[in-house]
PyMOL commands that place a pseudoatom at each C-alpha (Angstrom):
pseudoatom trace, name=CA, resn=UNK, resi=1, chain=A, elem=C, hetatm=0, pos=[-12.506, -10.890, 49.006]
pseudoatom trace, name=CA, resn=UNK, resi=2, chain=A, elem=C, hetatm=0, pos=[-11.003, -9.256, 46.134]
pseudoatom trace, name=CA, resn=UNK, resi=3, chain=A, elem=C, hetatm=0, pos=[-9.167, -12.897, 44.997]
pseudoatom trace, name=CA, resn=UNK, resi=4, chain=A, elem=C, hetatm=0, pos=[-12.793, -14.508, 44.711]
pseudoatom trace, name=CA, resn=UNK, resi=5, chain=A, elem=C, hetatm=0, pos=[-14.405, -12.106, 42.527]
pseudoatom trace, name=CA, resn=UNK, resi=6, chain=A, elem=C, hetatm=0, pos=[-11.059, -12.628, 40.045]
pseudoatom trace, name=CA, resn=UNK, resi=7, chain=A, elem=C, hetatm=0, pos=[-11.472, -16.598, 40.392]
pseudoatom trace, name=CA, resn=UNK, resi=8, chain=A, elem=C, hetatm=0, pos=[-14.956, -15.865, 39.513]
pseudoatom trace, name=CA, resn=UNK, resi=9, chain=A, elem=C, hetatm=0, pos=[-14.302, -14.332, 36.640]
pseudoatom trace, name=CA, resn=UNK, resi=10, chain=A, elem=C, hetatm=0, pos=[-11.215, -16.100, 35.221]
pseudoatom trace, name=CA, resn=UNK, resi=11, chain=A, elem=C, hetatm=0, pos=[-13.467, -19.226, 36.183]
pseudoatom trace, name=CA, resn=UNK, resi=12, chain=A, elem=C, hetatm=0, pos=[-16.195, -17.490, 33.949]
pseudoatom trace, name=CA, resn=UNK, resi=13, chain=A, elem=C, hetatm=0, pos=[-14.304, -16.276, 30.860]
pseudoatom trace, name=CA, resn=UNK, resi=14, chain=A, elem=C, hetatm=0, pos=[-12.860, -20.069, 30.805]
pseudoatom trace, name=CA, resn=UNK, resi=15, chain=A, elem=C, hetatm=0, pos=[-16.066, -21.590, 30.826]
pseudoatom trace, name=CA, resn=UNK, resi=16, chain=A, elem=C, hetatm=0, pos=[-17.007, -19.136, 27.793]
pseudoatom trace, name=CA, resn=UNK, resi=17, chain=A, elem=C, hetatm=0, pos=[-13.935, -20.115, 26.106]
pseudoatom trace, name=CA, resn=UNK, resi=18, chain=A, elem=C, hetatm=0, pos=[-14.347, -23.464, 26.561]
pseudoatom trace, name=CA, resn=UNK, resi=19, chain=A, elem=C, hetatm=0, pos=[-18.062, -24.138, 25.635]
pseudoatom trace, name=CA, resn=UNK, resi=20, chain=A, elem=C, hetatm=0, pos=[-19.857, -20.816, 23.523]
pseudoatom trace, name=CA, resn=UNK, resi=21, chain=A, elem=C, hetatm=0, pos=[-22.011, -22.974, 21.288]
pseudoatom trace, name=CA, resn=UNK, resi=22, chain=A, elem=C, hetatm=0, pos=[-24.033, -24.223, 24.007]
pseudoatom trace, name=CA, resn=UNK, resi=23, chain=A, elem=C, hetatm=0, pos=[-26.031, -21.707, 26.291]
pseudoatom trace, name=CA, resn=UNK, resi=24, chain=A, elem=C, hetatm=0, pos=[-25.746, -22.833, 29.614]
pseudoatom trace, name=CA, resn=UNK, resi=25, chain=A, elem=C, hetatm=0, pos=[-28.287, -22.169, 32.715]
pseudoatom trace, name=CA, resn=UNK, resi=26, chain=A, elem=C, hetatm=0, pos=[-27.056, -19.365, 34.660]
pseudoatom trace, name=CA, resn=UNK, resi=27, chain=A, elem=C, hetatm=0, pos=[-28.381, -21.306, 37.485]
pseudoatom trace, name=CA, resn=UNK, resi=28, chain=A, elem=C, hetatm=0, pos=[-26.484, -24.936, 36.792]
pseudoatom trace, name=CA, resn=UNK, resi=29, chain=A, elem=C, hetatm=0, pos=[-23.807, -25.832, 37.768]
pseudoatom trace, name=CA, resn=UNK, resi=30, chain=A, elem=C, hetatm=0, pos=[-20.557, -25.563, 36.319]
pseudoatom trace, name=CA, resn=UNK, resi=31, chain=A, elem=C, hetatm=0, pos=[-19.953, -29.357, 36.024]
pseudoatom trace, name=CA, resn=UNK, resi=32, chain=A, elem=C, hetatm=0, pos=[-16.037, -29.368, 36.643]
pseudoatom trace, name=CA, resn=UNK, resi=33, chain=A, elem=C, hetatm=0, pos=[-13.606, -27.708, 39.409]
pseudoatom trace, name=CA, resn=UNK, resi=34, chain=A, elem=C, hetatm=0, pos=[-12.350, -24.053, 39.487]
pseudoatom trace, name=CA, resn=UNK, resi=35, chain=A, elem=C, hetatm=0, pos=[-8.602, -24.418, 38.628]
pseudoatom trace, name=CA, resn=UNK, resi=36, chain=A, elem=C, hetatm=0, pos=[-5.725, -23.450, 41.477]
pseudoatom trace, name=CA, resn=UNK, resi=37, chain=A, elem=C, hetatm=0, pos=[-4.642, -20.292, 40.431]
pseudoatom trace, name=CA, resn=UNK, resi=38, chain=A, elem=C, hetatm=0, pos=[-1.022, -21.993, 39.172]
pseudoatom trace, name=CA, resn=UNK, resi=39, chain=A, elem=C, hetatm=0, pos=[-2.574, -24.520, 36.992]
pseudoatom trace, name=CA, resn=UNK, resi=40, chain=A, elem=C, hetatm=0, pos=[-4.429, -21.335, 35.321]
pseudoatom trace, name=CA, resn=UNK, resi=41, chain=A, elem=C, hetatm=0, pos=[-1.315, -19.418, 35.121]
pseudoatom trace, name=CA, resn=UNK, resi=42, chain=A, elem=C, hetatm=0, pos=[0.442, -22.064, 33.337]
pseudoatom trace, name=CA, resn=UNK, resi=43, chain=A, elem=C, hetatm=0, pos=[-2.279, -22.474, 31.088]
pseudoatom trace, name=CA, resn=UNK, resi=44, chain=A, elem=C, hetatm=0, pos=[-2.009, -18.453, 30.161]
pseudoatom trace, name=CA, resn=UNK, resi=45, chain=A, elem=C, hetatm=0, pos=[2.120, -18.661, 29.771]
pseudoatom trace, name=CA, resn=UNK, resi=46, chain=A, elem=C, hetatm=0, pos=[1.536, -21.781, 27.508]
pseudoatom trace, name=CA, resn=UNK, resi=47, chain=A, elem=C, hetatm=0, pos=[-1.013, -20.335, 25.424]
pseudoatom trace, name=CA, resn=UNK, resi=48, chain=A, elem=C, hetatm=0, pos=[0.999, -17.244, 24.752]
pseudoatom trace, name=CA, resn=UNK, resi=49, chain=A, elem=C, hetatm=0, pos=[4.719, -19.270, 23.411]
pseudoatom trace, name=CA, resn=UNK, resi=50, chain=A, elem=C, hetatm=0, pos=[6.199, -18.482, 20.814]
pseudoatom trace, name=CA, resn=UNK, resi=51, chain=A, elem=C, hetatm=0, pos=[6.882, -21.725, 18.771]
pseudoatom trace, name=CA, resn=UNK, resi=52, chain=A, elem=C, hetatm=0, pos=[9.047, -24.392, 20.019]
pseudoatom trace, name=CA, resn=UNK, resi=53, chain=A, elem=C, hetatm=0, pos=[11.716, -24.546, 17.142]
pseudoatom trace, name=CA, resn=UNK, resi=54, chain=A, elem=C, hetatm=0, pos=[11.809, -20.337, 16.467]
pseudoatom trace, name=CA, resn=UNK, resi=55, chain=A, elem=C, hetatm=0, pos=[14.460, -20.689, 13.604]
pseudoatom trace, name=CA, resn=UNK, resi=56, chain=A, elem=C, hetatm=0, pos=[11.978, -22.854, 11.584]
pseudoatom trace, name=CA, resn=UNK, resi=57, chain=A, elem=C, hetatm=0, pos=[9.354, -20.344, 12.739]
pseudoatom trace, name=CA, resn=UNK, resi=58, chain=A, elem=C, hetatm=0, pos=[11.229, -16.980, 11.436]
pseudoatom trace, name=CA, resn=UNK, resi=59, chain=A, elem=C, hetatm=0, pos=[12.124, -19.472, 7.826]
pseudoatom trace, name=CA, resn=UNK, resi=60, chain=A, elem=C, hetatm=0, pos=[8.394, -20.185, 7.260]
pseudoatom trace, name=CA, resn=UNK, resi=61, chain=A, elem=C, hetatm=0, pos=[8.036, -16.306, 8.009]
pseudoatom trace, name=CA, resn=UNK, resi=62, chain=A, elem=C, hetatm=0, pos=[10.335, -14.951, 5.655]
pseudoatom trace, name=CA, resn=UNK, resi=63, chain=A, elem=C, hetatm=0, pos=[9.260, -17.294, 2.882]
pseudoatom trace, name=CA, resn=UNK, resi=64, chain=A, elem=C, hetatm=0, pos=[5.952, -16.636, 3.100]
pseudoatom trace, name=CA, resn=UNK, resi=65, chain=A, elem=C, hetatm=0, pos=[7.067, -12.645, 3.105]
pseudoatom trace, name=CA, resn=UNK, resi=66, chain=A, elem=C, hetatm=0, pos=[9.265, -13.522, -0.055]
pseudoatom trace, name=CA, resn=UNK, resi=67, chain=A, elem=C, hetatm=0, pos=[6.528, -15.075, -1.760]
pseudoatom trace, name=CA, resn=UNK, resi=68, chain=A, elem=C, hetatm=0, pos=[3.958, -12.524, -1.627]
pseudoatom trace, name=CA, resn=UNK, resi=69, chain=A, elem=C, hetatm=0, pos=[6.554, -10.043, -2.257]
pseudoatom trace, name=CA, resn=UNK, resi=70, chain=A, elem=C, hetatm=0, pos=[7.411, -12.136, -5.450]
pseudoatom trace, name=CA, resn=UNK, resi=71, chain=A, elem=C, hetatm=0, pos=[3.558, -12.602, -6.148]
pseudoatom trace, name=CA, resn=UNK, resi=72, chain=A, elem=C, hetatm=0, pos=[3.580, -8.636, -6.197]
pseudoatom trace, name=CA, resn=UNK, resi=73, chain=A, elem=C, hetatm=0, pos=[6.342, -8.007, -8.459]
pseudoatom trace, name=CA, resn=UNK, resi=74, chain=A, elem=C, hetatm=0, pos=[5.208, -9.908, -10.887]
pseudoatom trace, name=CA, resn=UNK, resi=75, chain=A, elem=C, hetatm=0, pos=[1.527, -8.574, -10.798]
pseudoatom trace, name=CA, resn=UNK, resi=76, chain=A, elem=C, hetatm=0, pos=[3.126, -5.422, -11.199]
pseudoatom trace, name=CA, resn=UNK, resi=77, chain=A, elem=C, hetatm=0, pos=[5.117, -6.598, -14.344]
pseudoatom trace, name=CA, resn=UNK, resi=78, chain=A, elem=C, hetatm=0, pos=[1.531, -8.369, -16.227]
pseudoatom trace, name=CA, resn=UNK, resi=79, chain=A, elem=C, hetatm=0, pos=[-1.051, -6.171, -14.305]
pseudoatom trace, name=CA, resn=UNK, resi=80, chain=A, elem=C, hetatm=0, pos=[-2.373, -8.871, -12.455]
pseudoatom trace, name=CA, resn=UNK, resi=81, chain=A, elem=C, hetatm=0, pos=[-5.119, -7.066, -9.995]
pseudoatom trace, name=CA, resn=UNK, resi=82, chain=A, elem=C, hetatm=0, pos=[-5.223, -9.937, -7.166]
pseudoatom trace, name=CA, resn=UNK, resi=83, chain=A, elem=C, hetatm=0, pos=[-1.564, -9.323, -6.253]
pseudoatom trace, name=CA, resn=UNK, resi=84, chain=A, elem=C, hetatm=0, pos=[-1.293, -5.776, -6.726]
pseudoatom trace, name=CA, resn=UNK, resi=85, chain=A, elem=C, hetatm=0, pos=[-0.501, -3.761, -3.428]
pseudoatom trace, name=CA, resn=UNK, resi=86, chain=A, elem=C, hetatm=0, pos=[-3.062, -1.783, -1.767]
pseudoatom trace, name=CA, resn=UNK, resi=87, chain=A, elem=C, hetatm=0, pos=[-2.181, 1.217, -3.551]
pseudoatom trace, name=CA, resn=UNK, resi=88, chain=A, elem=C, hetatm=0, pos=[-2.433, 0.149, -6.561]
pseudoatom trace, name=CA, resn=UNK, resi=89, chain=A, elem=C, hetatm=0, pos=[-5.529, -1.692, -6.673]
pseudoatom trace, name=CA, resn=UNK, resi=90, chain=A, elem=C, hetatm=0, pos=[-9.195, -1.154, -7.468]
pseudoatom trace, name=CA, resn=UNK, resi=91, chain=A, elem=C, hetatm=0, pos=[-10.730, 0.105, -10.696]
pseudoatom trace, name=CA, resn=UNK, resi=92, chain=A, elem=C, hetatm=0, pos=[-10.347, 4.093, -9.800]
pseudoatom trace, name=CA, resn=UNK, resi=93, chain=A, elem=C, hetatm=0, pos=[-6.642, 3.578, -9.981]
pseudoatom trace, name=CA, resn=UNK, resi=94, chain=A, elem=C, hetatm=0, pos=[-6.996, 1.005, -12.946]
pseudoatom trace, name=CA, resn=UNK, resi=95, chain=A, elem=C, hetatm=0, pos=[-8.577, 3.942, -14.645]
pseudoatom trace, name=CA, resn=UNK, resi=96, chain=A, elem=C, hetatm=0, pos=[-5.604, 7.185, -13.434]
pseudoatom trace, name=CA, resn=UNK, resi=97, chain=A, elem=C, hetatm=0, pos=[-3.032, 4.742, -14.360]
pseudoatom trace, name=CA, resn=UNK, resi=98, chain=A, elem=C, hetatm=0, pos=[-4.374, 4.397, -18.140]
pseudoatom trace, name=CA, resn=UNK, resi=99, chain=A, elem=C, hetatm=0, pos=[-5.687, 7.887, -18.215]
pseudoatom trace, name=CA, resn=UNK, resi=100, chain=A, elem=C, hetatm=0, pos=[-1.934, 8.692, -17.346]
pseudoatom trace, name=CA, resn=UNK, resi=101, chain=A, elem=C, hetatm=0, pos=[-0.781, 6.495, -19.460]
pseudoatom trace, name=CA, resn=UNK, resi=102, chain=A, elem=C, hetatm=0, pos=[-2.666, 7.378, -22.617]
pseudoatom trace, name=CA, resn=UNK, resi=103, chain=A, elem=C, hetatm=0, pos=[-1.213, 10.862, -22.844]
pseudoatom trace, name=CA, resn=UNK, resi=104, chain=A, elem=C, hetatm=0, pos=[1.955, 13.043, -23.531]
pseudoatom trace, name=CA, resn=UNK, resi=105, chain=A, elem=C, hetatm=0, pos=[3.217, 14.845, -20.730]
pseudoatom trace, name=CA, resn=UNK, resi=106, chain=A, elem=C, hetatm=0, pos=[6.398, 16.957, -19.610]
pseudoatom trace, name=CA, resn=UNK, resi=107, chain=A, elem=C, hetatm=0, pos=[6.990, 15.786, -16.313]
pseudoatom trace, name=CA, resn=UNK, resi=108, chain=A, elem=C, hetatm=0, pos=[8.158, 12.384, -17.570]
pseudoatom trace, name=CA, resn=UNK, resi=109, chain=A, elem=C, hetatm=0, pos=[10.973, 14.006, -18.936]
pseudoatom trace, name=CA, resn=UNK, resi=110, chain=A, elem=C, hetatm=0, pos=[12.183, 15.615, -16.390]
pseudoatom trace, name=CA, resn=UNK, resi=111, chain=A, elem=C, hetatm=0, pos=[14.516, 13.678, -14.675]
pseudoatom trace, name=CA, resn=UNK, resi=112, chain=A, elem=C, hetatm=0, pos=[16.509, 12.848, -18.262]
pseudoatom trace, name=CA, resn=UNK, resi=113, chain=A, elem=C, hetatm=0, pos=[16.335, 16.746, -18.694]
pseudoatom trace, name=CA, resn=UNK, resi=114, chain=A, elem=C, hetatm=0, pos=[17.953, 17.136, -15.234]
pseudoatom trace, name=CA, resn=UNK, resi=115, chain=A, elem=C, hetatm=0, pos=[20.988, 15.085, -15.966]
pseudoatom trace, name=CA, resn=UNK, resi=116, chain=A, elem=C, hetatm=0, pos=[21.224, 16.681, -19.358]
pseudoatom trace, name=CA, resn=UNK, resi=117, chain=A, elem=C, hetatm=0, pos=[21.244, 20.170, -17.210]
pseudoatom trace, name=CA, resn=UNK, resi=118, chain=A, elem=C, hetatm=0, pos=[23.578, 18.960, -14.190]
pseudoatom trace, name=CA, resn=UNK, resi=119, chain=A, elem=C, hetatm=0, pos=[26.008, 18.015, -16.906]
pseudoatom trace, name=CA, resn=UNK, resi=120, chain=A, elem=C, hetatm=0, pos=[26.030, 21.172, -18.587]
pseudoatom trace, name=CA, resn=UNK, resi=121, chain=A, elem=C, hetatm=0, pos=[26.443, 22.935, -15.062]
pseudoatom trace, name=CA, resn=UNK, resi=122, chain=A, elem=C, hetatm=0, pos=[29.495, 21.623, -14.409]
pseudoatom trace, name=CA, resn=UNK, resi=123, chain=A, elem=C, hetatm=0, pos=[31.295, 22.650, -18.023]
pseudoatom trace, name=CA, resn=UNK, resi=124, chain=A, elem=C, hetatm=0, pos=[33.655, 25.380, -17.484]
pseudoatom trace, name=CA, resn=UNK, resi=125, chain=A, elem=C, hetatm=0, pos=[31.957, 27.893, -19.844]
pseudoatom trace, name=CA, resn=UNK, resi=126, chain=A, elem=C, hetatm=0, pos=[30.084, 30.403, -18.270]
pseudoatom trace, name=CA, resn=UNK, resi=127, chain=A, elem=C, hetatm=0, pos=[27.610, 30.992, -20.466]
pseudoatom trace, name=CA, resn=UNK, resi=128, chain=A, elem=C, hetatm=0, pos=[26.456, 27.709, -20.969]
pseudoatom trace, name=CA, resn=UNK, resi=129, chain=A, elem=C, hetatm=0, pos=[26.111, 27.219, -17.223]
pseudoatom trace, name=CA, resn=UNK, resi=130, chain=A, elem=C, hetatm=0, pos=[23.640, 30.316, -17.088]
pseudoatom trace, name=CA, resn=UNK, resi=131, chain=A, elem=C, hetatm=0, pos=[21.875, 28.852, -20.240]
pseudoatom trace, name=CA, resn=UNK, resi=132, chain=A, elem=C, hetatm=0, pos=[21.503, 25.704, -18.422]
pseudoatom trace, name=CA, resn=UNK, resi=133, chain=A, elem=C, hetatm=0, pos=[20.129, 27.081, -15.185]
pseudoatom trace, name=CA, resn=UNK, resi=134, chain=A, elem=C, hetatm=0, pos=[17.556, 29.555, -16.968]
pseudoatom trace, name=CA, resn=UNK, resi=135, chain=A, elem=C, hetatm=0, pos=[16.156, 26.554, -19.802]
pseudoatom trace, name=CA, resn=UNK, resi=136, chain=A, elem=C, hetatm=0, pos=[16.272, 24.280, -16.729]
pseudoatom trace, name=CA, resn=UNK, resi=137, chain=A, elem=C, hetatm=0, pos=[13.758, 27.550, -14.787]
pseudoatom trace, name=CA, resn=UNK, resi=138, chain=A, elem=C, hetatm=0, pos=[11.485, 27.730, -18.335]
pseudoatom trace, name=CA, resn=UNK, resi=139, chain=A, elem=C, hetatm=0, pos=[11.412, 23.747, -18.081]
pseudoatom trace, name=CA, resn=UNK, resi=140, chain=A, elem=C, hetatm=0, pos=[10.271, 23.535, -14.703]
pseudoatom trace, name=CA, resn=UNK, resi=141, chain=A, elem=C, hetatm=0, pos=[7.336, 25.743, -14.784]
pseudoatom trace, name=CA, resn=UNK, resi=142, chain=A, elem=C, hetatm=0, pos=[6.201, 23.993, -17.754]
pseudoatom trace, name=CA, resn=UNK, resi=143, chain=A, elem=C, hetatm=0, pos=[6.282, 20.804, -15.839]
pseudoatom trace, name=CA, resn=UNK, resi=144, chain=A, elem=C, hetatm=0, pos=[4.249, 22.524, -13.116]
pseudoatom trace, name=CA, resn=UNK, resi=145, chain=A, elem=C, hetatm=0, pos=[1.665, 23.832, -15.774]
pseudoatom trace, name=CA, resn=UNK, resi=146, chain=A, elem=C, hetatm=0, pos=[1.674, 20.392, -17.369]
pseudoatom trace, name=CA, resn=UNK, resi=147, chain=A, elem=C, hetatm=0, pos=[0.862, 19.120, -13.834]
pseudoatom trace, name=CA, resn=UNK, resi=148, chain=A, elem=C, hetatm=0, pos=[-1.919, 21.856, -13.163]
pseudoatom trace, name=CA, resn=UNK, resi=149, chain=A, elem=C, hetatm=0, pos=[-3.252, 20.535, -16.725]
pseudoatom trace, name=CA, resn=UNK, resi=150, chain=A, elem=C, hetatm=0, pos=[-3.441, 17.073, -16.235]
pseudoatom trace, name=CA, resn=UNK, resi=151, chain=A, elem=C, hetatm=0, pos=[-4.468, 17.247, -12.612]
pseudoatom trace, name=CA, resn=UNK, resi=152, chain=A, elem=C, hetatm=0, pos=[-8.142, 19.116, -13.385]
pseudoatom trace, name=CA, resn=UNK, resi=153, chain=A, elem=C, hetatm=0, pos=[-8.279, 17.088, -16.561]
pseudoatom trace, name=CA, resn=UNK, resi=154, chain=A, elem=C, hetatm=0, pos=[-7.936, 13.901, -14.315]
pseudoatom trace, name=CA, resn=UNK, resi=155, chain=A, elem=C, hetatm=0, pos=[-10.067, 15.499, -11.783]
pseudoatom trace, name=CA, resn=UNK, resi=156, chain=A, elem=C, hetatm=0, pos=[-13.053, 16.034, -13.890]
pseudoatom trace, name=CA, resn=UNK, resi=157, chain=A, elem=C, hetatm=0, pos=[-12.907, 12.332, -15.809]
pseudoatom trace, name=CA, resn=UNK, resi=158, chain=A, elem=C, hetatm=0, pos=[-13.045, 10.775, -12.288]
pseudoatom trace, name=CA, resn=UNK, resi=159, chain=A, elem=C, hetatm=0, pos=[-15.977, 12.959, -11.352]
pseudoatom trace, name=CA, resn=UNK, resi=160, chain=A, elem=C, hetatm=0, pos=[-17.281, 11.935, -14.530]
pseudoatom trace, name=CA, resn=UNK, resi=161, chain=A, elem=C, hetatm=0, pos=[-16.337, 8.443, -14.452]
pseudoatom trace, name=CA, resn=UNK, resi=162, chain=A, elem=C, hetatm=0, pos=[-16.909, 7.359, -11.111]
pseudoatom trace, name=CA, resn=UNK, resi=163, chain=A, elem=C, hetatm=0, pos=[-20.053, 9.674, -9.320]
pseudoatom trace, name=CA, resn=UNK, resi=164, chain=A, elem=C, hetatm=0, pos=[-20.139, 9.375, -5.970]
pseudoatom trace, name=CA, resn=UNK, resi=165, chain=A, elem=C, hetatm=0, pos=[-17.116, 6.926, -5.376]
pseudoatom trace, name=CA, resn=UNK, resi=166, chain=A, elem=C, hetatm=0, pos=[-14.222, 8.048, -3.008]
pseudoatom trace, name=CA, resn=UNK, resi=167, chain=A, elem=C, hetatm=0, pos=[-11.663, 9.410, -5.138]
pseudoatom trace, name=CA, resn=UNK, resi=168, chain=A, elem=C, hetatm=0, pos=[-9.249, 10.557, -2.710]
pseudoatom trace, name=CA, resn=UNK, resi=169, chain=A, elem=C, hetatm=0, pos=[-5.714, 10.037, -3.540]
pseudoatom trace, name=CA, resn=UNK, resi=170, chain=A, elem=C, hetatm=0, pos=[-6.172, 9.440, -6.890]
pseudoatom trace, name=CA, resn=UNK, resi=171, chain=A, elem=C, hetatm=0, pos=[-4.665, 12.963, -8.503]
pseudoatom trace, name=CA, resn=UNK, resi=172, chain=A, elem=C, hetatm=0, pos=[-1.786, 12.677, -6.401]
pseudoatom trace, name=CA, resn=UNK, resi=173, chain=A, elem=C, hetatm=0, pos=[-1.353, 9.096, -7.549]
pseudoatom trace, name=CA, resn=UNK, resi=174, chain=A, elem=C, hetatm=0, pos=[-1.397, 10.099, -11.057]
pseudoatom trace, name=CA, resn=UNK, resi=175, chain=A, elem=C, hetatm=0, pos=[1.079, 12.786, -10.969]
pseudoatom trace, name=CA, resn=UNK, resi=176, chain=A, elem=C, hetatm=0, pos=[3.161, 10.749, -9.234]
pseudoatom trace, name=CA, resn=UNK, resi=177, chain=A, elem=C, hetatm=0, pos=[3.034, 8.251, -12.164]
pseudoatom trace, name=CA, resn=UNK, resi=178, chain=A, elem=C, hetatm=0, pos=[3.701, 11.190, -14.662]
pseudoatom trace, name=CA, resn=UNK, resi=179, chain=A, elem=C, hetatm=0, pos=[7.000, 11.749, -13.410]
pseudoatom trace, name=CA, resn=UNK, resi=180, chain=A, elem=C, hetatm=0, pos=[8.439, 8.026, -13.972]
pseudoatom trace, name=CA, resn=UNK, resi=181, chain=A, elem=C, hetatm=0, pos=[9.390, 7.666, -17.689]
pseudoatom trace, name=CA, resn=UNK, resi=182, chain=A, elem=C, hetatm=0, pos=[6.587, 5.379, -19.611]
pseudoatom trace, name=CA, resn=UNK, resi=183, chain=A, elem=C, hetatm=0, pos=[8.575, 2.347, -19.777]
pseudoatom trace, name=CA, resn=UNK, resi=184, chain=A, elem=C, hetatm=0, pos=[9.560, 2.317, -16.330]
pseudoatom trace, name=CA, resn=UNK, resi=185, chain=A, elem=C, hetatm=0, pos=[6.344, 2.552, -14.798]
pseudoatom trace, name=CA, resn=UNK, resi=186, chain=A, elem=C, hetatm=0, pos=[4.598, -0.044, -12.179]
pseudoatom trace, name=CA, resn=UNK, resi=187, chain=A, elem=C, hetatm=0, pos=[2.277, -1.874, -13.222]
pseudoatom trace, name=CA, resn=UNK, resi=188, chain=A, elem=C, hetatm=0, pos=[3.529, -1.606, -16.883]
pseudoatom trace, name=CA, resn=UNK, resi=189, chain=A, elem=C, hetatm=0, pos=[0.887, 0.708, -19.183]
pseudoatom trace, name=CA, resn=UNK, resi=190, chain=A, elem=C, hetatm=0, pos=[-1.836, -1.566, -20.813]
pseudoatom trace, name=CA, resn=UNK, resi=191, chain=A, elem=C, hetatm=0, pos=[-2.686, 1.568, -23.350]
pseudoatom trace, name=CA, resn=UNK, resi=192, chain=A, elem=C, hetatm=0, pos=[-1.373, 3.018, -26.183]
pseudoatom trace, name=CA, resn=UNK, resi=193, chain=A, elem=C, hetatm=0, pos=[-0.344, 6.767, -26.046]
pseudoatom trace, name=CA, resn=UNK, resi=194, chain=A, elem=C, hetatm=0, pos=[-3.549, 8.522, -27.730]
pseudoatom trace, name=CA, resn=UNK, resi=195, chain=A, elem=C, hetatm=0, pos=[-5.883, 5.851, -26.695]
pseudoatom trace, name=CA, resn=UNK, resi=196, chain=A, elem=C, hetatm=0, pos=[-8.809, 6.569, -24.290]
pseudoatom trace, name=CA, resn=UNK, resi=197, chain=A, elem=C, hetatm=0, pos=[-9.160, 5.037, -21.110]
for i in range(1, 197): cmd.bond("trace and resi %d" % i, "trace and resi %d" % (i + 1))
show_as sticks, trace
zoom trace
C-alpha cells in the first residue's frame, strides 16, 4: 500500500522532470513504463556524482576562485565597481569612501602614533613612560571625538544625499576606513583631500 503511493509519486515528479513544457491530460496516459525501483535508484546515485576525474574538478575550482580573487584585487587597486566585493560596492559606499577620503582626520594616525608610544614605553626613563601613557590618553579621546564628528557629519550627507535609500552600514564602514592611513586604503581614494564628494 504505502510502496504504491511512493511509485506514484516518484513516477509523477519524473514525468514533470522529464516533460514541463508540455501540459499533459491528467486523464492520458503516461505513454512509457513506471521504472523498477533499482533502475530509479541508480538514476538518483548517478545524478548526484561528483565528477569522474575530482583532481581536475578541485583545479578548475581553485582557478576559477584565484581568478575572481585576482579580478578583485585589482578592482580594488583602479576602483573598478564590477569586481568590487559586496561590501564595497554600490554608489552609497562610492560616496562614504570619498566623503572619507576628502577630509583630515585623527584616527588615521593612530596606529603610527601607537608605535611612536609603545616605543617610548619601553625606554627606561620614568618620566617619559608616564608622558607617553597620558599624550597616548589625550590622543585617544581625540580620536573618539574625531569619530563622533565625522560619524553625524557622514550621517547627515547620506540623509541628504541619498533620501529614502537603505543606509545601514554605511557609518560603520566609514570609520572603519578612517582608521587605515590614506595611502593604504582599499579601493585606493579617487579624491583629493579638501575636495567634495
Amino acid at each position: 500500500m504505502f510502496r504504491r503511493r511512493s511509485e506514484e509519486a516518484s513516477s509523477a515528479t519524473a514525468l514533470a522532470e522529464q516533460d514541463d513544457t508540455q501540459p499533459r491530460d491528467p486523464q492520458a496516459p503516461k505513454g512509457r513504463p513506471t521504472p523498477k525501483r533499482s533502475e530509479a535508484e541508480a538514476n538518483r546515485r548517478t545524478r548526484v556524482t561528483v565528477p569522474k576525474d575530482r583532481k581536475e574538478a578541485a583545479r578548475q575550482s581553485r582557478d576559477r576562485m584565484r581568478s575572481e580573487r585576482e579580478k578583485q584585487r585589482t578592482a580594488l587597486l583602479e576602483g573598478d565597481e564590477r569586481y568590487l566585493p559586496a561590501r564595497d560596492k554600490g554608489p552609497v559606499r562610492k560616496y562614504v569612501r570619498d566623503y572619507i577620503d576628502a577630509r583630515w582626520s585623527l584616527a588615521e594616525f593612530f596606529l603610527p602614533y601607537a608605535v611612536v608610544v609603545l616605543v617610548l614605553s619601553v625606554v627606561p626613563n620614568n618620566v617619559l613612560k608616564q608622558a607617553s601613557t597620558l599624550l597616548f590618553m589625550v590622543f585617544f579621546v581625540m580620536v573618539i571625538a574625531d569619530f563622533l564628528r565625522l560619524g553625524f557629519g557622514l550621517r547627515k550627507a547620506l540623509a541628504t544625499e541619498f533620501p529614502g535609500t537603505n543606509t545601514r552600514g554605511a557609518v560603520p564602514y566609514g570609520l572603519m576606513r578612517t582608521l587605515q592611513m590614506r595611502r593604504l586604503r582599499l579601493p585606493k581614494p579617487k579624491v583629493k583631500r579638501g575636495e567634495k564628494p
